[in-house]
Predicted model as a PDB file, atoms N, CA, C, CB and O in Angstrom, pLDDT in the B-factor column:
MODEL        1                                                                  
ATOM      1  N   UNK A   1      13.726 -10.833  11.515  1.00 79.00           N  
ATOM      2  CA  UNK A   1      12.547 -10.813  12.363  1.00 79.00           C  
ATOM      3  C   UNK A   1      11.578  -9.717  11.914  1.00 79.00           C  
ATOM      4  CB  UNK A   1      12.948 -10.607  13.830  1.00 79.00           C  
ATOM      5  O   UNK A   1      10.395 -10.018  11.754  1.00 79.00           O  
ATOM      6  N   UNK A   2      11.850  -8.908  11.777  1.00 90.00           N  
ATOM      7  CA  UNK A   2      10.618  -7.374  11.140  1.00 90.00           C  
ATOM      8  C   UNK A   2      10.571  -7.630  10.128  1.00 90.00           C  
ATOM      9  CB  UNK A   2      10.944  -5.655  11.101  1.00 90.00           C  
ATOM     10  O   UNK A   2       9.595  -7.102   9.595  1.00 90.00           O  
ATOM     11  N   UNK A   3      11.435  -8.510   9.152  1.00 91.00           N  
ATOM     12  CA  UNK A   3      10.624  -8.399   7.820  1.00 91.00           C  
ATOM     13  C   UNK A   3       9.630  -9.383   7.674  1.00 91.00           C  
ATOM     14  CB  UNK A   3      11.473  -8.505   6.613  1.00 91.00           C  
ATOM     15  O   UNK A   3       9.195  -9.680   6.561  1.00 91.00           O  
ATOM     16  N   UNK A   4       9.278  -9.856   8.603  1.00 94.00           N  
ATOM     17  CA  UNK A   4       8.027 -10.911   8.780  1.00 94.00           C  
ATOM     18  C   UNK A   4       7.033  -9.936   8.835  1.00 94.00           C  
ATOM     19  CB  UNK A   4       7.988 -11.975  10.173  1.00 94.00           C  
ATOM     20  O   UNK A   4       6.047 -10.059   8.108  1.00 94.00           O  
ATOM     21  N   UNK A   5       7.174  -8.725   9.792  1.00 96.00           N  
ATOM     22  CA  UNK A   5       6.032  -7.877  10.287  1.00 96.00           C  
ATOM     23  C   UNK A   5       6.057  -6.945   8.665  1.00 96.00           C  
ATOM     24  CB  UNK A   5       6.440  -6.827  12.079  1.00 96.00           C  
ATOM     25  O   UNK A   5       5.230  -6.940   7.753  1.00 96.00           O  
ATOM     26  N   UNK A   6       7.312  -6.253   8.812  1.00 97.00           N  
ATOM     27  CA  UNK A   6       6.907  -5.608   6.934  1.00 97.00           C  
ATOM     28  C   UNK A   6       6.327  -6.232   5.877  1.00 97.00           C  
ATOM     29  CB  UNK A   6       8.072  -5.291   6.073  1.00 97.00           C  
ATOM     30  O   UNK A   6       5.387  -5.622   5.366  1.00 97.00           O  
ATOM     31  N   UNK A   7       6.752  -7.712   5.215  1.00 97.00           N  
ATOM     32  CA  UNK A   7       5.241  -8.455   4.691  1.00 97.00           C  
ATOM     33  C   UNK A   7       4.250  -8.435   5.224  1.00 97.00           C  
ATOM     34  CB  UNK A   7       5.143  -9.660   4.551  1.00 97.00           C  
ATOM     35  O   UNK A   7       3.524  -7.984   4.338  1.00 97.00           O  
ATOM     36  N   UNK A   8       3.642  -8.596   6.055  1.00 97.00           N  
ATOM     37  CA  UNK A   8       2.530  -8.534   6.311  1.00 97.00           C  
ATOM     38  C   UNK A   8       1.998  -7.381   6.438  1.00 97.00           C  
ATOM     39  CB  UNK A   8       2.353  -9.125   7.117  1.00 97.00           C  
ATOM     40  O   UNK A   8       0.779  -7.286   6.294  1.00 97.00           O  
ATOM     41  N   UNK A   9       2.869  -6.115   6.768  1.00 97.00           N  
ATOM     42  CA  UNK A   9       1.968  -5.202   6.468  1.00 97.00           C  
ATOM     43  C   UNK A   9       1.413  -4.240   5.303  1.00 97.00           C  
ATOM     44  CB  UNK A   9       2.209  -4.690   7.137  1.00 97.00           C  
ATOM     45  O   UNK A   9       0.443  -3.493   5.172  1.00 97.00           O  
ATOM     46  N   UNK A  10       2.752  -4.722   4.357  1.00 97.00           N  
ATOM     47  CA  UNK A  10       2.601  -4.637   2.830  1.00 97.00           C  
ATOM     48  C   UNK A  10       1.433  -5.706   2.123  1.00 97.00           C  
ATOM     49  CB  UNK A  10       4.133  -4.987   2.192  1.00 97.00           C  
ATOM     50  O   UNK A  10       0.784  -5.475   1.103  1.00 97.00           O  
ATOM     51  N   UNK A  11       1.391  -6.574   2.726  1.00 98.00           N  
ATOM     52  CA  UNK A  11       0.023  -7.381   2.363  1.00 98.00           C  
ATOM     53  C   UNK A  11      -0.822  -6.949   2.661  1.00 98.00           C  
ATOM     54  CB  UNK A  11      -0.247  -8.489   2.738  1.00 98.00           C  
ATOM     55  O   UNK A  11      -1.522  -6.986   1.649  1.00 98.00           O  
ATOM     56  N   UNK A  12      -1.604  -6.298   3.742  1.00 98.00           N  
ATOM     57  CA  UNK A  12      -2.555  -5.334   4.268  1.00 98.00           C  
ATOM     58  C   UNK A  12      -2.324  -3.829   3.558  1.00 98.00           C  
ATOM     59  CB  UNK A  12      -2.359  -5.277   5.916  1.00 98.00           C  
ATOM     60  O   UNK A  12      -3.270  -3.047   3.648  1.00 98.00           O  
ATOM     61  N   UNK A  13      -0.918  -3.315   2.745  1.00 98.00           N  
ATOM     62  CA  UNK A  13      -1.581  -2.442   1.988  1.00 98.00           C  
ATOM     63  C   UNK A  13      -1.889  -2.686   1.036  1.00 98.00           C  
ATOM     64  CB  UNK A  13      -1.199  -1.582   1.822  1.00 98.00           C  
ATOM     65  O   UNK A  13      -2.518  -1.899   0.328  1.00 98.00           O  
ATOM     66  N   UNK A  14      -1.574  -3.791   0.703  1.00 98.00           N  
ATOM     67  CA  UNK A  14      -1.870  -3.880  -1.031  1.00 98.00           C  
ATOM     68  C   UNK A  14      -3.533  -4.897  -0.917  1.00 98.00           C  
ATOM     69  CB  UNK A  14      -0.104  -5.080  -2.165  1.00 98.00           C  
ATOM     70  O   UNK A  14      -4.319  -4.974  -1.861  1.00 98.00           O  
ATOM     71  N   UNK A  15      -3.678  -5.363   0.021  1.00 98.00           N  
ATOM     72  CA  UNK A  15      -5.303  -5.895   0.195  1.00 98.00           C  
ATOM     73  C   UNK A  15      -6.249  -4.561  -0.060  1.00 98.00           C  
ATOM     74  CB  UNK A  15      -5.660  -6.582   1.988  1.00 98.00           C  
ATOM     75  O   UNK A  15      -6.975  -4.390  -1.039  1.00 98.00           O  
ATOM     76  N   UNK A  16      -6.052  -3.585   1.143  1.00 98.00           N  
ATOM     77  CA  UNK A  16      -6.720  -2.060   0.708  1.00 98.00           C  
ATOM     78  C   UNK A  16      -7.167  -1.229  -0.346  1.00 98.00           C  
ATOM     79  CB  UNK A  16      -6.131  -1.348   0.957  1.00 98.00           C  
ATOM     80  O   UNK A  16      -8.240  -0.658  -0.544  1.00 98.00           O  
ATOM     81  N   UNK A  17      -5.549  -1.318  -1.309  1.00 98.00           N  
ATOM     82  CA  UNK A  17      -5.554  -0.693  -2.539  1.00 98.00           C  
ATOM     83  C   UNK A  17      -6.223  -1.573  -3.487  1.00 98.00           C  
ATOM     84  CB  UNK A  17      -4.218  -0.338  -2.972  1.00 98.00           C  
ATOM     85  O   UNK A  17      -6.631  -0.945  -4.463  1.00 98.00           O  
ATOM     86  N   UNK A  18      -6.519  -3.075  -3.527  1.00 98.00           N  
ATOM     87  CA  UNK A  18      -7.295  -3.900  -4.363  1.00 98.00           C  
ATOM     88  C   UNK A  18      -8.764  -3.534  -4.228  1.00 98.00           C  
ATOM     89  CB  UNK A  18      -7.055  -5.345  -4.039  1.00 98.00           C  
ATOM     90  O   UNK A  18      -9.493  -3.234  -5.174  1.00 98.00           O  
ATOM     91  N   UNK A  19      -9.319  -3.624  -2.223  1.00 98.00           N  
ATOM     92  CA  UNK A  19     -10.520  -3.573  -2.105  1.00 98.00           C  
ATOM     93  C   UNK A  19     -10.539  -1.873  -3.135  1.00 98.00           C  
ATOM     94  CB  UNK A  19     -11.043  -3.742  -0.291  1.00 98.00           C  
ATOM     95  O   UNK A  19     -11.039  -1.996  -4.254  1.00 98.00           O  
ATOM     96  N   UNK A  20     -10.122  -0.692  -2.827  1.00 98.00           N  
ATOM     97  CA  UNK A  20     -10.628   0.488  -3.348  1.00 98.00           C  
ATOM     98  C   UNK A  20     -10.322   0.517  -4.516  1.00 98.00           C  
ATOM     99  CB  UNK A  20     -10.285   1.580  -2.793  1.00 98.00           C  
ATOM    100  O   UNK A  20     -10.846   1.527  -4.985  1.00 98.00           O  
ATOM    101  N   UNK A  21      -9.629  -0.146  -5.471  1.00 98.00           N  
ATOM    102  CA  UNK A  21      -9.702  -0.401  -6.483  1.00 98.00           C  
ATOM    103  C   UNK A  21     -11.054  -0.977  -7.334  1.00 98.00           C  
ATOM    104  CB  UNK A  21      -8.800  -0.995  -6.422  1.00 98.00           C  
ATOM    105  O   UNK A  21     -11.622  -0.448  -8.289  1.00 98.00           O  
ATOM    106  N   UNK A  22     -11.295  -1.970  -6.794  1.00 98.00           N  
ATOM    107  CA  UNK A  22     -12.444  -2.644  -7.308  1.00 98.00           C  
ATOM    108  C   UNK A  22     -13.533  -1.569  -7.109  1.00 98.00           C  
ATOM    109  CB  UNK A  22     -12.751  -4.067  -6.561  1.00 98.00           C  
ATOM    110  O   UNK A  22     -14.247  -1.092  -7.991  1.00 98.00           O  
ATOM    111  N   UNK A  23     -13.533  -1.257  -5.718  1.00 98.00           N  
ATOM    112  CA  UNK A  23     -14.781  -0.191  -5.332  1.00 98.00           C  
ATOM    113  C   UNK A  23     -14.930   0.446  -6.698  1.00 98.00           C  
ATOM    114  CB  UNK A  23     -14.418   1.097  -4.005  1.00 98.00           C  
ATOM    115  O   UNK A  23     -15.975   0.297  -7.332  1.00 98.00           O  
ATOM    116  N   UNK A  24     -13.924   1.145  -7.162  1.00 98.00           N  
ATOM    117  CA  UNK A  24     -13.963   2.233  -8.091  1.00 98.00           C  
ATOM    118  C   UNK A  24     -14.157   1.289  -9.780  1.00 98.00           C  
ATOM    119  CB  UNK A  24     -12.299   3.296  -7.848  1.00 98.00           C  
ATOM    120  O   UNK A  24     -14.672   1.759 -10.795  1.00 98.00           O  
ATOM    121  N   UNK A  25     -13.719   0.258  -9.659  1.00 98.00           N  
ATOM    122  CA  UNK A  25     -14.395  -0.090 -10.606  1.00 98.00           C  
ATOM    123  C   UNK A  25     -15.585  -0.326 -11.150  1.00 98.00           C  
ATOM    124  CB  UNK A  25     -14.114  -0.603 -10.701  1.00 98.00           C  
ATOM    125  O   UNK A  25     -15.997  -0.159 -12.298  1.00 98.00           O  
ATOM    126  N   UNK A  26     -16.255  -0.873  -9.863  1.00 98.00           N  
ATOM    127  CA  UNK A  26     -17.329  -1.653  -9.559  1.00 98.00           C  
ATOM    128  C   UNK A  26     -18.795  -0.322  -9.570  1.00 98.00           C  
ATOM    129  CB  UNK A  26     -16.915  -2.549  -7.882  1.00 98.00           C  
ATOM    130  O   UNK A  26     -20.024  -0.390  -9.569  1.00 98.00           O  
ATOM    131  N   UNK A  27     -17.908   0.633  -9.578  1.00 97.00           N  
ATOM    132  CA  UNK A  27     -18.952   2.031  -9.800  1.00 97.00           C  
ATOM    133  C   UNK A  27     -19.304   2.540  -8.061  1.00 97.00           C  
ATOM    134  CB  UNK A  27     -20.837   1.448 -10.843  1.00 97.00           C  
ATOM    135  O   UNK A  27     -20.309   3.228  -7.885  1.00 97.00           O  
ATOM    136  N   UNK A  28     -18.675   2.266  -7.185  1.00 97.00           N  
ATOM    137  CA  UNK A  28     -19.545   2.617  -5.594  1.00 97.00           C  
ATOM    138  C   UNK A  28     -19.026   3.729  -5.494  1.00 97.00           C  
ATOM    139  CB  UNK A  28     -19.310   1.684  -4.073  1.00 97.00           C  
ATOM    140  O   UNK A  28     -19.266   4.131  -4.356  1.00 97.00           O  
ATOM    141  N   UNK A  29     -18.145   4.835  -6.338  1.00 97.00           N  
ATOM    142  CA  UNK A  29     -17.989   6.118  -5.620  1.00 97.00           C  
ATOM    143  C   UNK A  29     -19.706   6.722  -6.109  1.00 97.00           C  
ATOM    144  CB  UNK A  29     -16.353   7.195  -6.286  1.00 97.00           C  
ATOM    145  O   UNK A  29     -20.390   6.538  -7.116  1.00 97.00           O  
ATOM    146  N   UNK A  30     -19.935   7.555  -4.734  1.00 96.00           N  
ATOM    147  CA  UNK A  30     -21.535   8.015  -4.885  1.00 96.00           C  
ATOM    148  C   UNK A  30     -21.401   9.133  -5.585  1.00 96.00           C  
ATOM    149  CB  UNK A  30     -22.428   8.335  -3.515  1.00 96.00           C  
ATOM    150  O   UNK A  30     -22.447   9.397  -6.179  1.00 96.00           O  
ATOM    151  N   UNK A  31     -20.479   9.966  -5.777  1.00 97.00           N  
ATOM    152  CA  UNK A  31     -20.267  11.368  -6.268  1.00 97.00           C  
ATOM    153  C   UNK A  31     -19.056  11.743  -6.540  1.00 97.00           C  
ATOM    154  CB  UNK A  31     -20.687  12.274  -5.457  1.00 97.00           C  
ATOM    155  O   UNK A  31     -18.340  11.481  -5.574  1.00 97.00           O  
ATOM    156  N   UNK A  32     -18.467  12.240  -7.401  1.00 98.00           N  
ATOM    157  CA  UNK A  32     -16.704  13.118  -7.684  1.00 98.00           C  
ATOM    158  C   UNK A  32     -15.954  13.036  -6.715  1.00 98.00           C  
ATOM    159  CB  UNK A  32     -16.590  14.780  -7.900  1.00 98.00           C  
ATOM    160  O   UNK A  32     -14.808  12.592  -6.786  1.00 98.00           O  
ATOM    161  N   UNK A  33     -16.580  13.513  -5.532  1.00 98.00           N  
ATOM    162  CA  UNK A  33     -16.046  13.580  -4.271  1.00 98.00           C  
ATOM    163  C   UNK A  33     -15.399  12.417  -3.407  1.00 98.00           C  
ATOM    164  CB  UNK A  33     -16.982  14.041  -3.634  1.00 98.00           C  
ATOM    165  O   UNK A  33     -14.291  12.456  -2.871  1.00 98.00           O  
ATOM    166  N   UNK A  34     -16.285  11.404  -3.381  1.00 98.00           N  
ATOM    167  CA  UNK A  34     -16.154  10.570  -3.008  1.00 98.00           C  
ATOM    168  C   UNK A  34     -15.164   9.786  -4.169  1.00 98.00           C  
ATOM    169  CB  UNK A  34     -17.350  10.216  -2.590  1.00 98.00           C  
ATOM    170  O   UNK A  34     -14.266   9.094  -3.689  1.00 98.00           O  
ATOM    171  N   UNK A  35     -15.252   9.839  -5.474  1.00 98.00           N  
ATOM    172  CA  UNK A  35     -14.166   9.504  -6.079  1.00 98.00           C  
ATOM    173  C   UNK A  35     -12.722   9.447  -5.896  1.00 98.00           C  
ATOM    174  CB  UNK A  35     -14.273   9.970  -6.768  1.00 98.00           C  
ATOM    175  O   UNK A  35     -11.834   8.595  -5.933  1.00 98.00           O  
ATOM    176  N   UNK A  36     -12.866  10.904  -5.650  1.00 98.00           N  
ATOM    177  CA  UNK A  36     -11.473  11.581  -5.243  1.00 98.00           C  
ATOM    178  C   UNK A  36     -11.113  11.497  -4.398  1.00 98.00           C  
ATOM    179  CB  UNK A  36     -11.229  12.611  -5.259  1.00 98.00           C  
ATOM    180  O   UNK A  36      -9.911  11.716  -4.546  1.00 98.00           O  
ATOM    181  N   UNK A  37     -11.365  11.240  -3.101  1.00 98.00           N  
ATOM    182  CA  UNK A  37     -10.839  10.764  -2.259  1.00 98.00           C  
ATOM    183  C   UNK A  37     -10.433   9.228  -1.815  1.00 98.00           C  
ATOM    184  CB  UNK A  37     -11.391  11.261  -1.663  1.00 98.00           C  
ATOM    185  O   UNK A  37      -9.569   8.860  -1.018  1.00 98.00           O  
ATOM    186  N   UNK A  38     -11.463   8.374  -2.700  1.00 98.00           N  
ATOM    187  CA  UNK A  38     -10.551   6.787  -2.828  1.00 98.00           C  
ATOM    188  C   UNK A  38      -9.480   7.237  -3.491  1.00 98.00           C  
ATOM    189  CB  UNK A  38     -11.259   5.370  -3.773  1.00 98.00           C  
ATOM    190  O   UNK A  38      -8.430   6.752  -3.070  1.00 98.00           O  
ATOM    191  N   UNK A  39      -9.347   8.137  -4.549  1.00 98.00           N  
ATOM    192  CA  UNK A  39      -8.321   7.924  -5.316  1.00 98.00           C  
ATOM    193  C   UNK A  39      -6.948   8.803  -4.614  1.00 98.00           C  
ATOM    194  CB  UNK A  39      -8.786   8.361  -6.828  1.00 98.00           C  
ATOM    195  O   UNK A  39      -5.818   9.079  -5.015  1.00 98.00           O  
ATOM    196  N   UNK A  40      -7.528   8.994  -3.681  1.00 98.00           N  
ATOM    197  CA  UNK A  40      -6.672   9.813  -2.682  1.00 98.00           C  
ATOM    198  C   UNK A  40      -5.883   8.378  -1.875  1.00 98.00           C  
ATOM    199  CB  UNK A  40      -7.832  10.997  -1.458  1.00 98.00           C  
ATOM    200  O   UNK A  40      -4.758   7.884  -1.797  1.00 98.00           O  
ATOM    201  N   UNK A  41      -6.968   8.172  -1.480  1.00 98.00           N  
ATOM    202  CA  UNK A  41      -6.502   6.920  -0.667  1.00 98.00           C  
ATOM    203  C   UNK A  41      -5.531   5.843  -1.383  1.00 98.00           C  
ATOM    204  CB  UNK A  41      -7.795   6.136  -0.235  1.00 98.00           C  
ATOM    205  O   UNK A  41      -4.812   5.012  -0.829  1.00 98.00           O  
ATOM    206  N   UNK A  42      -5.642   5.999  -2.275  1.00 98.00           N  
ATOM    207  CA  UNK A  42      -5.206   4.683  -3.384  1.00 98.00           C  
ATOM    208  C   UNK A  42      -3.258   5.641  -3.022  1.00 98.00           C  
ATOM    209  CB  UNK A  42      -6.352   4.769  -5.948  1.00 98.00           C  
ATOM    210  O   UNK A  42      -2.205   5.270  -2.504  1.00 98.00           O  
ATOM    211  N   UNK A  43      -3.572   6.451  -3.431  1.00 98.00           N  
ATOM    212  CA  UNK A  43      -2.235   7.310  -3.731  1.00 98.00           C  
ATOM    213  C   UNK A  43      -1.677   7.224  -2.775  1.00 98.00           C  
ATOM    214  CB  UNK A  43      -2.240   8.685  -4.072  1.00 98.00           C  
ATOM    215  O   UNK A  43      -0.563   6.715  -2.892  1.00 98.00           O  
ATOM    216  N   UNK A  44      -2.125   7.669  -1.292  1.00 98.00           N  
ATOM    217  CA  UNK A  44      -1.052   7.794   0.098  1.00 98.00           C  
ATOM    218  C   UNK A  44      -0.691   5.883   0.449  1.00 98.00           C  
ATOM    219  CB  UNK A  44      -2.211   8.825   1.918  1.00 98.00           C  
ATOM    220  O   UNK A  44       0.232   5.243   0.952  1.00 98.00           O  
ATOM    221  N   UNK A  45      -2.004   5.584  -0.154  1.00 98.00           N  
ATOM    222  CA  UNK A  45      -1.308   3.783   0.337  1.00 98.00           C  
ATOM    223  C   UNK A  45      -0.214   3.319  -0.519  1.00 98.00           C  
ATOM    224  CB  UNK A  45      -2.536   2.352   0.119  1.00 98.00           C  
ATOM    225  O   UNK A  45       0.570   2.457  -0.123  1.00 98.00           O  
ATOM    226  N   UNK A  46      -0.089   4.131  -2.270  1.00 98.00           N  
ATOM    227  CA  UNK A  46       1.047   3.328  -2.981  1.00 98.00           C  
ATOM    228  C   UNK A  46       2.267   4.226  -1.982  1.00 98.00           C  
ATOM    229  CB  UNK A  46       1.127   3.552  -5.091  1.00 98.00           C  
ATOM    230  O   UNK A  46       3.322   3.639  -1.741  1.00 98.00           O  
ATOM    231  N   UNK A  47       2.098   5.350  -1.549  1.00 98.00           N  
ATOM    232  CA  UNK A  47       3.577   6.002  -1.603  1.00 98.00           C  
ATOM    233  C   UNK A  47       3.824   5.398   0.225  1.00 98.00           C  
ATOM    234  CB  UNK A  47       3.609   8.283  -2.007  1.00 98.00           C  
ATOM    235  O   UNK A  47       4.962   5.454   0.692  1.00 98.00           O  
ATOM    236  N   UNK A  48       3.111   5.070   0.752  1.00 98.00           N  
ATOM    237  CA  UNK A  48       3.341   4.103   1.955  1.00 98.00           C  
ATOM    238  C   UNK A  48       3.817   2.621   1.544  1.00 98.00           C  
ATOM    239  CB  UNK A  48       1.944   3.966   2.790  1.00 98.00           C  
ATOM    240  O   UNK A  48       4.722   2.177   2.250  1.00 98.00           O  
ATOM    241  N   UNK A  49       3.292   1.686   0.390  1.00 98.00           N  
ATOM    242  CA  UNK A  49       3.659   0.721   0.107  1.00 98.00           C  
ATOM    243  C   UNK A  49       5.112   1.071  -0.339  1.00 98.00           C  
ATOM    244  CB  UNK A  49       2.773   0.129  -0.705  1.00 98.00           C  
ATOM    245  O   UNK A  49       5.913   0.163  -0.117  1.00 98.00           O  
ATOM    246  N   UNK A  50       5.562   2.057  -0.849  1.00 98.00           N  
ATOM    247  CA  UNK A  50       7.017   2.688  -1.559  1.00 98.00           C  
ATOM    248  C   UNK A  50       7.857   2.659  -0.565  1.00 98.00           C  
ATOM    249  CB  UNK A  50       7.035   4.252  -2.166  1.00 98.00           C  
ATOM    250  O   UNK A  50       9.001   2.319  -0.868  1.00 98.00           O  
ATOM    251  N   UNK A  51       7.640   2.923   0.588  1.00 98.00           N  
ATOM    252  CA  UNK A  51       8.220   3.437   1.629  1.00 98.00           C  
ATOM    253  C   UNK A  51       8.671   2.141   2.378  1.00 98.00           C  
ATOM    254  CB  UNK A  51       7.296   4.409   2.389  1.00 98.00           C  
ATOM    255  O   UNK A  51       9.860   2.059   2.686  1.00 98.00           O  
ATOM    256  N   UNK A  52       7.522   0.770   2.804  1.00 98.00           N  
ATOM    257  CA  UNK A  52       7.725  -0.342   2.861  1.00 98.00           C  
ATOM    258  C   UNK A  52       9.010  -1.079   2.213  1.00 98.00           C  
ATOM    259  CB  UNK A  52       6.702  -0.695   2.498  1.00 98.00           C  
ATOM    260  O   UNK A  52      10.031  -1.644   2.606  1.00 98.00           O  
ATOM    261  N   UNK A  53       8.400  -0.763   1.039  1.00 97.00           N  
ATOM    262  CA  UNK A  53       9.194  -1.803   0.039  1.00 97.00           C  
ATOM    263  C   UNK A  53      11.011  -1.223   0.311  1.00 97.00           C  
ATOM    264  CB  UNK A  53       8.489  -1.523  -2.046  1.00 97.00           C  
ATOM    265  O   UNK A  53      11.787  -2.066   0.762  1.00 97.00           O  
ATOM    266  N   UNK A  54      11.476   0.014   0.047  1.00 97.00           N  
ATOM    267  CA  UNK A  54      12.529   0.874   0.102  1.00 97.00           C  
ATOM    268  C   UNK A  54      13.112   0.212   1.860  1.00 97.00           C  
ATOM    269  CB  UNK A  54      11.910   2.782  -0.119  1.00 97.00           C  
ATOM    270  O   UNK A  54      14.300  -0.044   2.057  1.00 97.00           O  
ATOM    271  N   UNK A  55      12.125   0.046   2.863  1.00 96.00           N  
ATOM    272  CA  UNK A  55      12.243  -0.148   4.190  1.00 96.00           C  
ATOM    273  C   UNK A  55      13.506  -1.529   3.593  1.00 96.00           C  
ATOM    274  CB  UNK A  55      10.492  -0.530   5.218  1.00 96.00           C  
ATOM    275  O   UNK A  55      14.733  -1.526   3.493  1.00 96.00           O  
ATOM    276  N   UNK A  56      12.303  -2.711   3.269  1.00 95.00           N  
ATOM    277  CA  UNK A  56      12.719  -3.980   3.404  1.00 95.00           C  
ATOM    278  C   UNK A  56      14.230  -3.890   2.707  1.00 95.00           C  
ATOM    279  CB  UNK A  56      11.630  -5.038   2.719  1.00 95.00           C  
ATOM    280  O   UNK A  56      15.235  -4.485   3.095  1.00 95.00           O  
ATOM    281  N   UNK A  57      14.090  -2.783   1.319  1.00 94.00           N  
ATOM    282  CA  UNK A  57      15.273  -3.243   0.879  1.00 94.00           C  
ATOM    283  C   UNK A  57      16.789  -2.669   1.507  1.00 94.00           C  
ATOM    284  CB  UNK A  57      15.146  -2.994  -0.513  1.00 94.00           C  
ATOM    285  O   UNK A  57      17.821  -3.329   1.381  1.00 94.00           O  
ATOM    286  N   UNK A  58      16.738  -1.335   2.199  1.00 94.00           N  
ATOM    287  CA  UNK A  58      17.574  -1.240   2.995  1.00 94.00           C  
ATOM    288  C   UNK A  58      17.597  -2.112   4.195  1.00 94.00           C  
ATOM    289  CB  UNK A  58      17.568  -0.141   3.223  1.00 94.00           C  
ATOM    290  O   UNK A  58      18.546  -1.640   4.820  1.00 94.00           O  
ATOM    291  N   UNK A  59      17.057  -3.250   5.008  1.00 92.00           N  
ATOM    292  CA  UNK A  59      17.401  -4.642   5.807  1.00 92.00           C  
ATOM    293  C   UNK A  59      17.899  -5.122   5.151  1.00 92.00           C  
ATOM    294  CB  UNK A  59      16.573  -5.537   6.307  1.00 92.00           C  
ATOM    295  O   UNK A  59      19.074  -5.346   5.443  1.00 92.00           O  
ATOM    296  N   UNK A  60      17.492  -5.519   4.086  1.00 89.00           N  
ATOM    297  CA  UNK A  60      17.988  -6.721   3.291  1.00 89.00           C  
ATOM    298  C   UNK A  60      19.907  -6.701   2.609  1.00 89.00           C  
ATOM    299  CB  UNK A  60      16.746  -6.723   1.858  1.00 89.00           C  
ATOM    300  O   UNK A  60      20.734  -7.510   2.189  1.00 89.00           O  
ATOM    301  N   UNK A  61      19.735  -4.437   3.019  1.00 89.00           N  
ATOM    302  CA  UNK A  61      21.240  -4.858   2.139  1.00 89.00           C  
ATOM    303  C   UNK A  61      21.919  -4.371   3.156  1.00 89.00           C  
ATOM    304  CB  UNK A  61      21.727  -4.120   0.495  1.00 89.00           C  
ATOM    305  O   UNK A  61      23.107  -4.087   3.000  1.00 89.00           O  
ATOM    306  N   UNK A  62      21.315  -4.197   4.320  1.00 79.00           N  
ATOM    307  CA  UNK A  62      22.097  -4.078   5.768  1.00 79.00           C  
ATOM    308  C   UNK A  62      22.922  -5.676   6.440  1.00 79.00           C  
ATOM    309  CB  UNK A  62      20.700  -3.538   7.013  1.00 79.00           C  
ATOM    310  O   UNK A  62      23.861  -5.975   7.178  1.00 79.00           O  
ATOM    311  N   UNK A  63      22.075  -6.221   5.786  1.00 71.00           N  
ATOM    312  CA  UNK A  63      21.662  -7.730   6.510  1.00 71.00           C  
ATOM    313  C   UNK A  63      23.407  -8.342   5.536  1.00 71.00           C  
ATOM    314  CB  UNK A  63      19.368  -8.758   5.766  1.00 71.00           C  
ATOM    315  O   UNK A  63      24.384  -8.888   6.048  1.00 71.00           O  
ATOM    316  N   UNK A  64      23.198  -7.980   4.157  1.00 72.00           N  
ATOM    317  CA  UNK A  64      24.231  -8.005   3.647  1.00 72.00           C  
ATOM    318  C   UNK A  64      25.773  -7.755   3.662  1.00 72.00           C  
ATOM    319  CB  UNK A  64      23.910  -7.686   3.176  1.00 72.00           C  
ATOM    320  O   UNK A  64      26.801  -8.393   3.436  1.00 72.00           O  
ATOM    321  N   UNK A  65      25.472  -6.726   3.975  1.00 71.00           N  
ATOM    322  CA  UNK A  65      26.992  -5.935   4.563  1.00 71.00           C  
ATOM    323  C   UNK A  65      27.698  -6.673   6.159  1.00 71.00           C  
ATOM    324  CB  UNK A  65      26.487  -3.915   5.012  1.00 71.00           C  
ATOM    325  O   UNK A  65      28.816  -6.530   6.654  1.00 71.00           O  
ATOM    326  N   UNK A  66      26.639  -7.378   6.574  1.00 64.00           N  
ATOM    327  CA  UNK A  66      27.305  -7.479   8.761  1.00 64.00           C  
ATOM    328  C   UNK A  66      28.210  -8.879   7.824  1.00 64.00           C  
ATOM    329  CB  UNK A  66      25.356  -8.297  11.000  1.00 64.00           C  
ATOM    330  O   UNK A  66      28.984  -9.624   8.425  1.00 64.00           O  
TER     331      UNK A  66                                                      
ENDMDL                                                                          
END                                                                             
């Protein structure tokens, strides 16, 4: 049942990290600053997506063991 809700919310981080990805490709940081802090953002969303992913796989090998 929650790993319905953990995909989906790993889909909503990894939608994020695409949109600020592109941003930064696409040239929209206005200044260094603003650089650095998408690229800030980019960073706390992979080590949250890490955290997700690590989530699902301890269910999955919980789910295993019952």
């Amino acid at each position: 049942m929650i790993e319905k809700y953990l995909e989906h919310l790993a889909a909503k981080v990894d939608d994020k990290i695409l949109q600020l990805q592109e941003a930064i490709a696409d040239g929209n940081a206005a200044d260094f600053a603003e650089y650095k802090k998408m690229c800030g953002e980019i960073k706390g969303l992979l080590t949250a997506r890490s955290y997700i992913k690590d989530l699902q796989e301890r269910l999955n090998h919980d789910d295993d063991n019952e």
